[in-house]
Structures are given as structure tokens and as C-alpha cells.
LOZA-56892 format. One record per atom (N, C-alpha, C): residue number from 1; atom name; x, y, z; residue in three letters. Coordinates in steps of 0.05 Angstrom, whole numbers, plus 32768, in hexadecimal, padded with zeros to 4 digits. Atoms other than C-alpha are relative to their C-alpha. Example, Ala and Ser with C-alpha at 12.3 -4.5 7.8 and 13.67 -1.06 7.14 Angstrom:
REM LOZA-56892
REC   nr  atom  east  north    up  rest
REC    1     N  8012   7FE8  8000   Ala
REC    1    CA  80F6   7FA6  809C   Ala
REC    1     C  8012   8018  8000   Ala
REC    2     N  7FF0   7FE8  7FFF   Ser
REC    2    CA  8111   7FEB  808F   Ser
REC    2     C  7FF1   8016  800E   Ser
END
This chain:
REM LOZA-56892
REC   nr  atom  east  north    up  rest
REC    1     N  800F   800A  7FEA   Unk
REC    1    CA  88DD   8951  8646   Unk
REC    1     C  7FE8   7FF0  7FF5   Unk
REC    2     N  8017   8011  7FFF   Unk
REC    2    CA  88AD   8917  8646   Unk
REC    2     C  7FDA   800C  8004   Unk
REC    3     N  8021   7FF8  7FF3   Unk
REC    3    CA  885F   8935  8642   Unk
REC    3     C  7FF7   7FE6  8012   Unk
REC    4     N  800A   8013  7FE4   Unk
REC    4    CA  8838   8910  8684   Unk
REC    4     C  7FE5   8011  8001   Unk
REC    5     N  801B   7FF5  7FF2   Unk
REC    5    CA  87F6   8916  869D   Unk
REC    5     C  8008   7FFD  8019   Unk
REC    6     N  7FFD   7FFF  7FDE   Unk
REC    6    CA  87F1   892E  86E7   Unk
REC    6     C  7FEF   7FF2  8004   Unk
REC    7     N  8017   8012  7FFC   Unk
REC    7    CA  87C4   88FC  8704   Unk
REC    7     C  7FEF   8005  801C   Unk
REC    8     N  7FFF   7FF6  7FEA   Unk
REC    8    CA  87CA   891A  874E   Unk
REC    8     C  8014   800C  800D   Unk
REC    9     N  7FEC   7FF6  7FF3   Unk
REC    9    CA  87E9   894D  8778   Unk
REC    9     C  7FF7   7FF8  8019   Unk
REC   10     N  8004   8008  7FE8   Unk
REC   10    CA  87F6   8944  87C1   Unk
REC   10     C  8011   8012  800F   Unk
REC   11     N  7FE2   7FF4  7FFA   Unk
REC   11    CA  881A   896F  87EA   Unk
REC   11     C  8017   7FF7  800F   Unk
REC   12     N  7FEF   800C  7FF0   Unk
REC   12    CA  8862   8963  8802   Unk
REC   12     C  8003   8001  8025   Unk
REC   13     N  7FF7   8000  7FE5   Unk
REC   13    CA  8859   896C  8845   Unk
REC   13     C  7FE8   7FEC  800F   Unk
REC   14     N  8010   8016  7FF0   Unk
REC   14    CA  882B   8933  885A   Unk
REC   14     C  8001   7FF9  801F   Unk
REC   15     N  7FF9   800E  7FE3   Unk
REC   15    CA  8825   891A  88A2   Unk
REC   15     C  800F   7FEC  8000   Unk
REC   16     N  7FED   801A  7FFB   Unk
REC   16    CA  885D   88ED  88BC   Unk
REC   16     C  7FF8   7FE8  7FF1   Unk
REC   17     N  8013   8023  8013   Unk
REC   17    CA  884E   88A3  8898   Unk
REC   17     C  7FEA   8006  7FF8   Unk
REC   18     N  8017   7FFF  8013   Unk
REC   18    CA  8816   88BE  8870   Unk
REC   18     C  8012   8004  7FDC   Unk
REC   19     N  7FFA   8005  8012   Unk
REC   19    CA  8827   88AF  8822   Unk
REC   19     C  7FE9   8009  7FED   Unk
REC   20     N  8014   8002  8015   Unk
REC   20    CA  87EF   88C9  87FE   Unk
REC   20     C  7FFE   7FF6  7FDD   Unk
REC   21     N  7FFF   7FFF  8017   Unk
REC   21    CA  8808   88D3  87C2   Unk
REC   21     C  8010   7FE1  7FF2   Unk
REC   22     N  7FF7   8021  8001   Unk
REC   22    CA  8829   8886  87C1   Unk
REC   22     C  7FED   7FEF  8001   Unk
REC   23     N  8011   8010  8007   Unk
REC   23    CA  87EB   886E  87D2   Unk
REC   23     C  7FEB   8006  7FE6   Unk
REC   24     N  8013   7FF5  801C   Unk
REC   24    CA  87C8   8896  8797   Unk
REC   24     C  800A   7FEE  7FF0   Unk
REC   25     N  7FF5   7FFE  801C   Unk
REC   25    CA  87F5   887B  8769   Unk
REC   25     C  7FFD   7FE0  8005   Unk
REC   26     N  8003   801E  800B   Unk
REC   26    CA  87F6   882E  8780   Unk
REC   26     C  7FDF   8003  8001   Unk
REC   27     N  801B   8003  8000   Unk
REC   27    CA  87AC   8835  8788   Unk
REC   27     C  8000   8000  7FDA   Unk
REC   28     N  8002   7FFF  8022   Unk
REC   28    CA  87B5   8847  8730   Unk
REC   28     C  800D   7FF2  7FF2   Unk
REC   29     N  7FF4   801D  7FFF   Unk
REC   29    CA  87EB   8813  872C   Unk
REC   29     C  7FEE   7FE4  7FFE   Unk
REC   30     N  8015   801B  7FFD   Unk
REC   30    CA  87B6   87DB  8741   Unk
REC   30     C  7FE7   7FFB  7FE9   Unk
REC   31     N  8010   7FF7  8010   Unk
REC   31    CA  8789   87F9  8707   Unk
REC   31     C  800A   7FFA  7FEA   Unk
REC   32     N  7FF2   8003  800E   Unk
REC   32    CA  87BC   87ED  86DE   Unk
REC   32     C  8009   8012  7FE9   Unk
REC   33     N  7FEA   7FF0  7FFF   Unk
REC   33    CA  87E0   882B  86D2   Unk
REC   33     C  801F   7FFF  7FFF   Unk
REC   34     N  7FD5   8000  7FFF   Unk
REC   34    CA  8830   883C  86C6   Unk
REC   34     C  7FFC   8010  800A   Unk
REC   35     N  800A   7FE2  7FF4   Unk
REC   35    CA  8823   8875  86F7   Unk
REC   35     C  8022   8000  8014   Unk
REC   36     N  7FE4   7FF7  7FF1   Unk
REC   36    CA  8865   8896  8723   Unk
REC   36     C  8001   8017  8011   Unk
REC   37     N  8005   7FE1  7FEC   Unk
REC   37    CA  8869   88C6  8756   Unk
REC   37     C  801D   8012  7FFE   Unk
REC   38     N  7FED   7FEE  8006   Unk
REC   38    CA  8897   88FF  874E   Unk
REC   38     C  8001   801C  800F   Unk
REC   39     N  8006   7FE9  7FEE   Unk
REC   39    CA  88A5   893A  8775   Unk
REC   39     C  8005   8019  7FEB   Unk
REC   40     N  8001   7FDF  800C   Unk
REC   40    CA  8898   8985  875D   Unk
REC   40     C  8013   800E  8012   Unk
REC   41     N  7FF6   7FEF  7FEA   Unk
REC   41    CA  88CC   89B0  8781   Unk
REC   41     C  7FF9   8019  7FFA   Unk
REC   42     N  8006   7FDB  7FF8   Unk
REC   42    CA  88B2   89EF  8772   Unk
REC   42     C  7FEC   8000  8008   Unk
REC   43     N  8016   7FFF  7FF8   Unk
REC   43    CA  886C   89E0  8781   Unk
REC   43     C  8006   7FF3  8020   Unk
REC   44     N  7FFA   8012  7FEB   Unk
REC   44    CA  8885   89B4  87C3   Unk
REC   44     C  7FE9   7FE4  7FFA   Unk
REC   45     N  8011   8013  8005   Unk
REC   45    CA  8854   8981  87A5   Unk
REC   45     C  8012   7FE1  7FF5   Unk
REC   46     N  7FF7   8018  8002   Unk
REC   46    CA  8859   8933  87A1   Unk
REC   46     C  7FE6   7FF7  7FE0   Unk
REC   47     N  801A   8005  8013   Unk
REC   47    CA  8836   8920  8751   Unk
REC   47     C  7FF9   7FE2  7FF9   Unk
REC   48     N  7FFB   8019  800D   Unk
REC   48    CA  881F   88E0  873F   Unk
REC   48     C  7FF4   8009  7FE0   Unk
REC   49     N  8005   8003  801F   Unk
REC   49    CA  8827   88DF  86EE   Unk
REC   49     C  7FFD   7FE7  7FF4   Unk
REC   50     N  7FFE   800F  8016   Unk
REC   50    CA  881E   88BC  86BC   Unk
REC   50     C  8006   8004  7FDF   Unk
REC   51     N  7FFB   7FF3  8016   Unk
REC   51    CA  8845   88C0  8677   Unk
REC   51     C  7FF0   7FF8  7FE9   Unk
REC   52     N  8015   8002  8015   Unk
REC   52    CA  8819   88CF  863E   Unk
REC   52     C  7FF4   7FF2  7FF2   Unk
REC   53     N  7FF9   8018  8015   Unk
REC   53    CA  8825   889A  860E   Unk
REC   53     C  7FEB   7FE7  8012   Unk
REC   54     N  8008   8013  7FF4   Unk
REC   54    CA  8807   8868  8648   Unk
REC   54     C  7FEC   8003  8010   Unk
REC   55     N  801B   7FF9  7FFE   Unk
REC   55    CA  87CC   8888  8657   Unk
REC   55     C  7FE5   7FF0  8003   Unk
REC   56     N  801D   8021  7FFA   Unk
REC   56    CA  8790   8849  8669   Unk
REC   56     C  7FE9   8010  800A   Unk
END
């Protein structure tokens, strides 16, 4: 497995069309970040990472 930094959790159950964790991540994107959102299924959490190596 790839080491990652968590950058943010969010939880999966957001309100209808609320994206938090999409907008976390293009918000770190625009910063210029390789950032990715990924879901935790045991936690029910949505993460935005980032893999180690690319760290800014």
C-alpha cells in the first residue's frame, strides 16, 4: 500500500448536493496539489489524500 497523508475527513453522509469533501479537495487542487478523495468504508468517511511523495 501507497503511504498518503489524510488531508481531510468528511463524513459520508452529507446533505443531499452538499460535496464537502470535493470541494476540500478542488479548493487544494487550485493550490496546486495532486489531492483525491477516497472513501473509508469502515469509518463511513469521504478522505481527501494526498500521496506522500507529492507533498507541496
Amino acid at each position: 500500500m501507497t503511504a498518503r497523508e489524510v488531508l481531510g475527513r468528511f463524513p459520508a453522509g452529507a446533505p443531499r448536493g452538499s460535496w464537502p469533501a470535493e470541494e476540500f479537495a478542488e479548493a487544494r487542487r487550485a493550490e496546486g496539489q495532486a489531492v483525491t478523495v477516497v472513501q473509508d468504508i469502515r469509518t463511513d468517511e469521504f478522505l481527501v489524500v494526498v500521496p506522500a511523495g507529492d507533498q507541496r
